[in-house]
C-alpha positions as CSV (number, residue, x, y, z in Angstrom):
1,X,103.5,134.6,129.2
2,X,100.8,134.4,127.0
3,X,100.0,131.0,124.9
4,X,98.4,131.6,121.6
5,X,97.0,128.4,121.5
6,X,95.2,126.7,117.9
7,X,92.8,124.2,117.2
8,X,93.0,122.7,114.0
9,X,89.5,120.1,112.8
10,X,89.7,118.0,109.9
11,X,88.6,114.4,108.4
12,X,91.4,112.1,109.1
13,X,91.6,108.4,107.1
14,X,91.1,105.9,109.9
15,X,90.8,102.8,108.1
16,X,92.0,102.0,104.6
17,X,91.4,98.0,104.5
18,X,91.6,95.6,101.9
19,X,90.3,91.8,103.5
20,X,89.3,88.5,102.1
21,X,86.8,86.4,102.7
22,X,84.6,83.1,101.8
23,X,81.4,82.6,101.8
24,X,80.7,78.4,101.4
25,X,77.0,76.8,100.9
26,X,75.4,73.6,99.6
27,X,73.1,73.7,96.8
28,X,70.3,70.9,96.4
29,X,69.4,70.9,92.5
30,X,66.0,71.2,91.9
31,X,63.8,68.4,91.1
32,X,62.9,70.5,87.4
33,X,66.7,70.1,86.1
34,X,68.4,67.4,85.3
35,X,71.4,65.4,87.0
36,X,74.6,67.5,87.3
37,X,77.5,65.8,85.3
38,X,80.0,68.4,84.9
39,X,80.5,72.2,86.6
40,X,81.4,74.1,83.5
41,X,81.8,77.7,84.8
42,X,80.8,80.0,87.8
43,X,80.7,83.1,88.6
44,X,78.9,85.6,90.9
45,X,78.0,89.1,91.4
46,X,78.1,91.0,94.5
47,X,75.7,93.5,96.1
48,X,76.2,95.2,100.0
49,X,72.7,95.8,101.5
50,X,74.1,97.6,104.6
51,X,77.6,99.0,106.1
52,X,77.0,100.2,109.2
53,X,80.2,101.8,111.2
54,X,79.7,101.4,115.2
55,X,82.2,101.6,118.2
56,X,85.1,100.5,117.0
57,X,84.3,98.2,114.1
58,X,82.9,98.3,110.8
59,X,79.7,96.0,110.0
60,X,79.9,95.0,106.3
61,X,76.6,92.6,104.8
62,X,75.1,91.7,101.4
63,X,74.5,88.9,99.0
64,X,76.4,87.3,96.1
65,X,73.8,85.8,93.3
66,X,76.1,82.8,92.3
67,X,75.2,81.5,88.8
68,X,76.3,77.7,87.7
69,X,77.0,76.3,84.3
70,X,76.6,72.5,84.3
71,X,76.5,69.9,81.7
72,X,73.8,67.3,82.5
73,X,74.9,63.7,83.6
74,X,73.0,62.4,80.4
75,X,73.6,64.3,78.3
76,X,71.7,67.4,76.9
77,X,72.1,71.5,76.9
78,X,73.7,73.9,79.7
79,X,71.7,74.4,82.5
80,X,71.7,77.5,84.1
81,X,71.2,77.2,88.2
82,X,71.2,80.4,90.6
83,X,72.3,79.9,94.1
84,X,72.5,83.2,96.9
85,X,75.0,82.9,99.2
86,X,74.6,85.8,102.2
87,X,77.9,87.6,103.8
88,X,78.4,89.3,107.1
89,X,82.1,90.7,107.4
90,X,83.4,92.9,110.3
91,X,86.3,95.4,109.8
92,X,88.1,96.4,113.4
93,X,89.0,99.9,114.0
94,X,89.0,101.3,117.9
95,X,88.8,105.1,116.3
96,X,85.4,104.2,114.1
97,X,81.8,105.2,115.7
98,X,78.8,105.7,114.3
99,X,79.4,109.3,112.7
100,X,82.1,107.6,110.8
101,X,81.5,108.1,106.9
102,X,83.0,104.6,105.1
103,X,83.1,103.8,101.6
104,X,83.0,100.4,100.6
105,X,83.2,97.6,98.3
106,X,82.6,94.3,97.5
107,X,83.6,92.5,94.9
108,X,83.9,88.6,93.6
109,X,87.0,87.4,92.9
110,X,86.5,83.7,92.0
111,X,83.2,81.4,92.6
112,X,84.1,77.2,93.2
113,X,81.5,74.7,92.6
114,X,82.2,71.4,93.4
115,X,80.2,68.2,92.7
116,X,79.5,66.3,95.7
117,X,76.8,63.8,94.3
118,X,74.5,64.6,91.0
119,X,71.8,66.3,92.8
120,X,74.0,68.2,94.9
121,X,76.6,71.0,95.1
122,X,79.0,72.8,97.4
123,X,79.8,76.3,96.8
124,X,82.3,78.7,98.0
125,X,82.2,82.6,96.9
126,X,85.8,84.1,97.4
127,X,84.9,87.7,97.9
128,X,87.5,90.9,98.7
129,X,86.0,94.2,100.6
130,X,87.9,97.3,100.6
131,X,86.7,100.0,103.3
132,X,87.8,103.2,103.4
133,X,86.7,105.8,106.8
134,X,86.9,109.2,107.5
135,X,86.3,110.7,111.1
136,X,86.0,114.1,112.0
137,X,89.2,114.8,114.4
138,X,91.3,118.3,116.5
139,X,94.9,119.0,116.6
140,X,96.0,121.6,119.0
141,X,98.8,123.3,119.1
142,X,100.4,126.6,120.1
143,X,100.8,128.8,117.3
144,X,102.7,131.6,119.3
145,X,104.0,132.8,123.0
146,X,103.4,136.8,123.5
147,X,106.4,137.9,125.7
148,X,108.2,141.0,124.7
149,X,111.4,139.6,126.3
150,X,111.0,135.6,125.4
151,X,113.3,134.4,122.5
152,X,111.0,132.1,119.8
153,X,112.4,130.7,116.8
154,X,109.3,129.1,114.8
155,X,108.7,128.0,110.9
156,X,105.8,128.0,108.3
157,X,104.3,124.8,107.1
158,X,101.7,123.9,104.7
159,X,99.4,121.4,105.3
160,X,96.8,120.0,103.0
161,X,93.6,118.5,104.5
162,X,90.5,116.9,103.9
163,X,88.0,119.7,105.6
164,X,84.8,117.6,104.8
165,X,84.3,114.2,104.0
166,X,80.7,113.4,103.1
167,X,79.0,110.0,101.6
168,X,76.0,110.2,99.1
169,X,74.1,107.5,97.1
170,X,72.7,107.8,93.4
171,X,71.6,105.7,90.4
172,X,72.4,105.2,87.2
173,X,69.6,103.9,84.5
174,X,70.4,102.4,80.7
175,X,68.6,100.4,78.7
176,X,71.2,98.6,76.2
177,X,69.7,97.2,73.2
178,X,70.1,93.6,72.2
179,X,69.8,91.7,69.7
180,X,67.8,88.3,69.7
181,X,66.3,88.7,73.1
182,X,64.8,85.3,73.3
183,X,65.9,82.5,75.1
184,X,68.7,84.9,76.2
185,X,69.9,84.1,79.4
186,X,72.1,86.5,82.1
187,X,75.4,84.8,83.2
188,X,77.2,87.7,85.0
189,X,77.1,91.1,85.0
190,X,79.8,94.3,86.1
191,X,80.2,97.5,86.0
192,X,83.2,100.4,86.4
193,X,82.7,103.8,87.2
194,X,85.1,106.4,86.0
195,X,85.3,110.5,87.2
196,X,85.8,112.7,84.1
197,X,84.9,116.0,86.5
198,X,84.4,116.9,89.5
199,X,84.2,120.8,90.9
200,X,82.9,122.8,93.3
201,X,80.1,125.1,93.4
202,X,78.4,127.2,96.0
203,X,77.4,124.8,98.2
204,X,77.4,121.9,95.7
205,X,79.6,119.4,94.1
206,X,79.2,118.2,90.2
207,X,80.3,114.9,89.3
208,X,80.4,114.0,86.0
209,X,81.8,110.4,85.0
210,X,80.8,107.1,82.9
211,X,79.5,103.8,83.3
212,X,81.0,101.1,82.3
213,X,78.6,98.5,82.1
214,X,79.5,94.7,80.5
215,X,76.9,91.6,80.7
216,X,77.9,87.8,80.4
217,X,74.9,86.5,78.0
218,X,74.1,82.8,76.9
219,X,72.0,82.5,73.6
220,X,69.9,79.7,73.1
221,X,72.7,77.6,70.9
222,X,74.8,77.8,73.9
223,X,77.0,80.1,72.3
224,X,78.3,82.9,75.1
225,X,79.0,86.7,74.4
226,X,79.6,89.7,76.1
227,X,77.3,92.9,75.7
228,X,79.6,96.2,76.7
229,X,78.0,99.5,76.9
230,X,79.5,102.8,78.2
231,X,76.7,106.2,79.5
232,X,77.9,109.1,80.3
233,X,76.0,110.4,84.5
234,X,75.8,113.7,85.7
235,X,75.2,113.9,89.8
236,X,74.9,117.0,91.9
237,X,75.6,116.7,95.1
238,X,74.5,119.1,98.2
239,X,77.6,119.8,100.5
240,X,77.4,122.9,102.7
241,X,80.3,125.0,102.7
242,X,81.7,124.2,99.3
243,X,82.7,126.7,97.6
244,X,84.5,127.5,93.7
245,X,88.0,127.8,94.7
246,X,87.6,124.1,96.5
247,X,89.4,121.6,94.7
248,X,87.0,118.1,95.5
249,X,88.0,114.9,95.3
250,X,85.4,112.1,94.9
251,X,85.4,108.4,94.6
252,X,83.0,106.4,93.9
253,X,82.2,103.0,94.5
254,X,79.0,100.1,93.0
255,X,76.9,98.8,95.6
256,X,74.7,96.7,93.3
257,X,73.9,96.0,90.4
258,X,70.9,94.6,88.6
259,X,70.5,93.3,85.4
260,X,67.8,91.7,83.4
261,X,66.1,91.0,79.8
262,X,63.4,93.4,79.0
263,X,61.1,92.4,76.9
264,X,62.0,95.3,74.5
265,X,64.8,93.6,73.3
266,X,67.2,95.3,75.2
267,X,69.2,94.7,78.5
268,X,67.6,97.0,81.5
269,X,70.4,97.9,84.0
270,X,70.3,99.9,87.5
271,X,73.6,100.8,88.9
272,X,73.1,101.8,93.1
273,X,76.6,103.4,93.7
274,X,78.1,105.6,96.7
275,X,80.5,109.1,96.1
276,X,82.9,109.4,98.9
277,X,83.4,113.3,98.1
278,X,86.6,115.2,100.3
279,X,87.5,118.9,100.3
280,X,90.9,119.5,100.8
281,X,92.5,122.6,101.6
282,X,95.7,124.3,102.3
283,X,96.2,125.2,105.6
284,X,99.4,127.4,106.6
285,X,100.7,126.7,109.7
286,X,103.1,128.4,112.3
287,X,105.2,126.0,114.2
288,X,107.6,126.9,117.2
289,X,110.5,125.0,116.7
290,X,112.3,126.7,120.1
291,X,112.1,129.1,122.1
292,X,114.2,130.4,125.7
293,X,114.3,133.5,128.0
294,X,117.7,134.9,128.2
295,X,119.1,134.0,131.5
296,X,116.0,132.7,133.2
297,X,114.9,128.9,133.8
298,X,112.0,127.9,132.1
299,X,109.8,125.2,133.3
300,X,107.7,123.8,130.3
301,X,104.8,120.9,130.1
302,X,103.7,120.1,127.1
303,X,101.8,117.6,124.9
304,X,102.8,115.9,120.9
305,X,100.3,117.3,118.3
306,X,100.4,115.9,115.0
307,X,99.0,116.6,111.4
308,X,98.8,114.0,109.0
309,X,98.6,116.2,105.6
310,X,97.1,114.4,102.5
311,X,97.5,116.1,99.2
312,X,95.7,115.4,96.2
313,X,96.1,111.7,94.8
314,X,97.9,111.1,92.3
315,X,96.9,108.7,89.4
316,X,99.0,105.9,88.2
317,X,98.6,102.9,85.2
318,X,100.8,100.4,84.8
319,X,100.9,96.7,82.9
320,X,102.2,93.4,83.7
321,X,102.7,90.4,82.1
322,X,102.2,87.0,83.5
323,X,102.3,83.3,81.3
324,X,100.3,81.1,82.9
325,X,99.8,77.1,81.8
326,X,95.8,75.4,80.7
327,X,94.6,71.6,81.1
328,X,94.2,71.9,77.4
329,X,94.8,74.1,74.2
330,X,92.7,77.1,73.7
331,X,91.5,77.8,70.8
332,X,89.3,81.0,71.4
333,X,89.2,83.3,74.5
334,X,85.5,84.7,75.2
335,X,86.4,87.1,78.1
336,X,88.9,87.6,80.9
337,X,88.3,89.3,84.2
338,X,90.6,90.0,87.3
339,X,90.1,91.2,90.6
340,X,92.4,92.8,93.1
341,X,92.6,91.0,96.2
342,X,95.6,92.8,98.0
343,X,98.1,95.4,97.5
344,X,101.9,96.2,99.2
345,X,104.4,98.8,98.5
346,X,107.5,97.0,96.8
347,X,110.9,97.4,96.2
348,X,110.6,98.6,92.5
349,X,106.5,99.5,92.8
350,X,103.8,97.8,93.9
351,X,102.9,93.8,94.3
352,X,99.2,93.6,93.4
353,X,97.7,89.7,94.3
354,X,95.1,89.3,91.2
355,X,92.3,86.7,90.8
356,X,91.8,86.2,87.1
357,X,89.4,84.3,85.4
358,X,89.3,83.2,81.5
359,X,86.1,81.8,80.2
360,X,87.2,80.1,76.6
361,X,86.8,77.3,74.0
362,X,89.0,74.3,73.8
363,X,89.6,72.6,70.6
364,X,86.1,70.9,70.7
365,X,84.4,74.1,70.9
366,X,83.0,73.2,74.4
367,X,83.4,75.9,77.3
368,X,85.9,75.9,80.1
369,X,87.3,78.5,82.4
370,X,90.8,78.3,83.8
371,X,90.9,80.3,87.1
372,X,94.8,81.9,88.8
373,X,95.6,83.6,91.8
374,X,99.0,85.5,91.1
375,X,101.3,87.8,92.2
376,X,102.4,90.5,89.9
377,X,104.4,93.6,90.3
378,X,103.9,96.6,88.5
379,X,106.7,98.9,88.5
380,X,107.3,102.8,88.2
381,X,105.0,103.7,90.8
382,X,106.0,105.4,94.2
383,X,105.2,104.0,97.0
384,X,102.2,105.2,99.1
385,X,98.7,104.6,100.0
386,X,97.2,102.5,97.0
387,X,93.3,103.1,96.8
388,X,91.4,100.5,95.6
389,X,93.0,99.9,91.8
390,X,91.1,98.8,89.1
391,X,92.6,95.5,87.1
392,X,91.6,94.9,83.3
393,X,93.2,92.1,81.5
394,X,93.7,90.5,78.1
395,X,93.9,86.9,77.5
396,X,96.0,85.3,74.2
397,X,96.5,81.4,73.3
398,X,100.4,80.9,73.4
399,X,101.7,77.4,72.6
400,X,100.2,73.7,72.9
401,X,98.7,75.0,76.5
402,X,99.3,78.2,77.5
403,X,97.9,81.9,77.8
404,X,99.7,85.4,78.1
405,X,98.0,87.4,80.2
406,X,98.1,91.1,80.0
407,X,96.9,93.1,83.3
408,X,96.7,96.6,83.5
409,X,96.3,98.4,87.2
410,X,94.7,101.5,87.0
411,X,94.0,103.5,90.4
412,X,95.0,106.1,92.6
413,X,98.2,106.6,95.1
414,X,98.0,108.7,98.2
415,X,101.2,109.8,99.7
416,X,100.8,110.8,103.9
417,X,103.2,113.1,105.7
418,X,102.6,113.6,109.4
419,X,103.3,116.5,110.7
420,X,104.9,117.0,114.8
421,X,103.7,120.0,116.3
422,X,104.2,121.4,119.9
423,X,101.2,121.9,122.5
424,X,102.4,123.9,125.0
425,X,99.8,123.8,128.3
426,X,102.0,126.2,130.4
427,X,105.2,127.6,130.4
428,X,106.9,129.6,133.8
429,X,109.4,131.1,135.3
430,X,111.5,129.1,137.5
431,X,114.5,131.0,138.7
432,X,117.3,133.3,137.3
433,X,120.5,131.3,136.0
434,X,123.5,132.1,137.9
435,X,125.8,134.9,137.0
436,X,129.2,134.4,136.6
437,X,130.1,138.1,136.7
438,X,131.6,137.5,133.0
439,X,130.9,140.8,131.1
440,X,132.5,139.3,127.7
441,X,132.8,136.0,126.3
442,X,135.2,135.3,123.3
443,X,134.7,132.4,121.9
444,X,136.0,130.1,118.7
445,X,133.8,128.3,116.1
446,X,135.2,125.3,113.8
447,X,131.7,123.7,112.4
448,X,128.8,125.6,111.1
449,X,126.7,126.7,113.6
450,X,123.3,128.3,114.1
451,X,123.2,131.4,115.9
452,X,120.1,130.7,117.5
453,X,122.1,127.9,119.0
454,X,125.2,130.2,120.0
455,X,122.8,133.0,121.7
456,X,120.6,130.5,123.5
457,X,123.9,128.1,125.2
458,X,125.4,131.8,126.3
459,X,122.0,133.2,127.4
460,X,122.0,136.0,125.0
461,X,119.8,136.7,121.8
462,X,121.4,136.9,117.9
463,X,120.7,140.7,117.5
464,X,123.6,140.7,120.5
465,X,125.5,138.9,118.9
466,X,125.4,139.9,115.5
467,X,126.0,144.1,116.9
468,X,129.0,142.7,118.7
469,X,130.9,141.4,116.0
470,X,129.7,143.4,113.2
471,X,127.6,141.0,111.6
472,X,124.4,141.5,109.6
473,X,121.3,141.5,110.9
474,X,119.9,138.2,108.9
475,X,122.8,136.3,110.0
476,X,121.9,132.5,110.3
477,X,124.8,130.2,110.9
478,X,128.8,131.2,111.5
479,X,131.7,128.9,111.3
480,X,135.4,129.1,111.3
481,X,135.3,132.1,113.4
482,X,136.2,133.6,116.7
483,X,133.8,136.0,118.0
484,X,133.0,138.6,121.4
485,X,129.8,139.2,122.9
486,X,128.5,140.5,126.1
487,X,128.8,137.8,128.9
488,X,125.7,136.1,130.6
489,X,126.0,139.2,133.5
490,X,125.0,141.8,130.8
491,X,122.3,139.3,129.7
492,X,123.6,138.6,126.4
493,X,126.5,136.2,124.6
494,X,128.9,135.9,121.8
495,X,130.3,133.9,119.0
């Protein structure tokens, strides 16, 4: 016997981590400012300088610029103070090495600073990374068994896998005019980056997408606003092997982000971001389900393969509402952000954990910031592999001391099927089953059964069967029947 064995090599996920972590440090204010009296706001922004995948980890580290709003112990303006705080985070996986492409992210979900004296602080940067790896893996399996006389019942499957998974880096300029440039001072910045397009060429992969970019700005009367600006990228990536009939699928993450005032009057911005870009394609598979030679014992070895298909992801949005209670009345809400920092699959959707921040105005006009961690559930979406979802949110004043907040996920669900398939290392003969010297077997079936199953218990094959008892050809299944074949000493069975 003959095995027609296959080898199957594709990118398979083997990592798809969301963690938290905080970064603490104490800040010594500078002899230049003034006494600290009162943290108003903080806030940070979050770049990765290097993630390097090695044996079985991932090594994640950056810096988070930290910015603090005080007011002065006697009185006077905001002050403005910057304080870096440096991360190291490790990610354990036993399948990653170094040729494992990872995507990843950082991003700030809430910055704490505390007063421990006037002149000095204590800081801790809450920060969520999400990693996402791909490594180059086989699957074999037997496809077939060449044997005129061997029986082998086997099925089609498709199977959609990533082929190639690739990492590239680009940029993204804009200049965003401003108004009033002077004195202007840069609080916190973020950006969002969405895929309008992506195809295939020969050998090349367009992406085509926008920027969204939004600034936290203080003007010199202390009054803060937002600057929002949206540019359209175009990138072209090299990937050998691509061709038109590919259907890509890219995502794309912001490594950093830099901001500052140029003396134009505008806002100069420089987005670093990475594309994780996949190929998938249909494979179609033959599986043998079973298989036998007609009275002979078969001595088998053989080894579990499996497939873990991936088609396309799908995209979702969905909103939840949450009421949430303030120190004091609101009276104007200058901007709200929120920040994923976990997802898992519920009963009616998904349970997202979101850090949201509200910077607003009390009824003294003086700026505060009211900061939540809560669970919400979004609903109407299937369960599956969530990738990295996006959170917007809108802030309203309800009551004496209250806000209704609005969040909207936005994102991407992946639904995984494995697929079991047989490795067959070697298959033989063992001996001849014993004949009974029955030439004919009559037999009586109640429940549905398969033929396959009929032929195989009597040591026969179905085109027997079905020419002894007048049956078509592409007969499956019988039941409720009583049926003669050929006994096990002519090498064949019945019904």
């Amino acid at each position: 016997m003959e095995l027609e064995q296959k080898r199957i090599v594709y990118c398979r996920r083997q990592l798809a981590q969301t963690s938290a972590c905080t970064e603490t440090a104490d800040c010594i204010v500078p002899d230049a400012f003034p006494d600290v009296g009162r943290v108003v706001y903080a806030c940070g922004t979050a770049a990765i300088g290097d993630h390097a995948p090695q044996n079985g980890r991932l090594l994640i580290s950056g810096t988070v610029q930290t910015v603090i709003l005080y007011e002065p112990e006697n009185g006077g303006g905001l002050r403005r103070l910057e304080v870096p705080l440096s991360f190291a985070h490790i990610e354990e996986c036993a399948q990653l090495d170094s040729s494992s492409v990872c995507l990843v992210e950082c991003r700030v979900s809430a910055v704490e600073a505390s007063v421990v004296n006037s002149r000095k602080l204590s800081i801790a940067a809450d920060l969520v990374l999400t990693a996402e790896c791909y490594d180059k893996t086989a699957c074999d399996y037997t496809e077939n068994i060449a044997d005129d006389h061997l029986e082998l019942l086997s099925e089609t499957c498709e199977a959609v896998l990533p082929d190639e998974a690739q990492l590239f880096s680009f940029s993204v300029l804009e200049d965003i005019p401003v108004e009033e440039t002077d004195g202007l001072s840069l609080l916190k910045q973020s950006c969002t980056l969405q895929i309008t397009e992506c195809r295939a060429m020969r050998d090349r992969i367009v992406v085509r997408g926008e920027a969204a970019l939004r600034c936290l700005v203080m003007q010199l009367d202390e009054a803060v606003r937002t600057i929002s600006k949206t540019t359209p990228f175009t990138q072209v990536f090299e990937l050998t092997g691509a061709v038109e009939e590919d259907t890509p699928d890219a995502q794309l993450t912001v490594r950093s982000l830099e901001c500052r005032i140029a003396a134009d009057h505008s806002l100069s911005c420089t987005v670093n971001a990475d594309a994780l870009v996949l190929l998938r394609r249909s494979h179609t598979l033959h599986c043998i389900t079973d298989f036998y030679l007609p009275g002979v014992l078969l001595k088998t070895r053989e080894d579990s393969a499996s497939l873990y298909s991936s088609p396309e992801p799908q995209p979702f949005s969905a909103e939840s509402v949450e009421s949430i209670q303030t120190a004091a009345h609101i009276s104007h809400v200058i901007c709200a952000d929120a920040v994923c920092c976990g997802v898992r699959a519920a009963e009616k959707g998904l349970q997202i954990s979101a850090s949201v921040q509200v910077l607003c105005l009390d009824d003294e006009q003086r700026l505060c910031s009211v900061q939540r961690v809560l669970p919400l559930t979004f609903t109407g979406i299937e369960a599956g592999t969530c990738l990295r979802p996006s959170l917007s949110v809108r802030a309203q004043p309800v009551g004496e001391r209250g806000l209704t907040l609005t969040v909207t996920a936005e994102g991407e669900c992946e639904r995984e099927t494995p697929l079991t398939l047989r490795h067959l290392c070697s298959v033989e003969q063992t001996a001849r089953q014993a004949d009974t010297g029955v030439t004919l077997l009559v037999r009586h079936i109640a429940e549905e059964t398969r033929l396959w199953d009929i032929a195989k218990d009597c040591g026969s094959t179905r085109a027997a069967i079905c020419a002894a008892n007048d049956l078509p050809s592409d007969t499956a299944a019988v039941s409720d029947t009583t049926g003669a074949g050929p006994g096990r000493a002519a090498s064949a069975g019945c019904p």
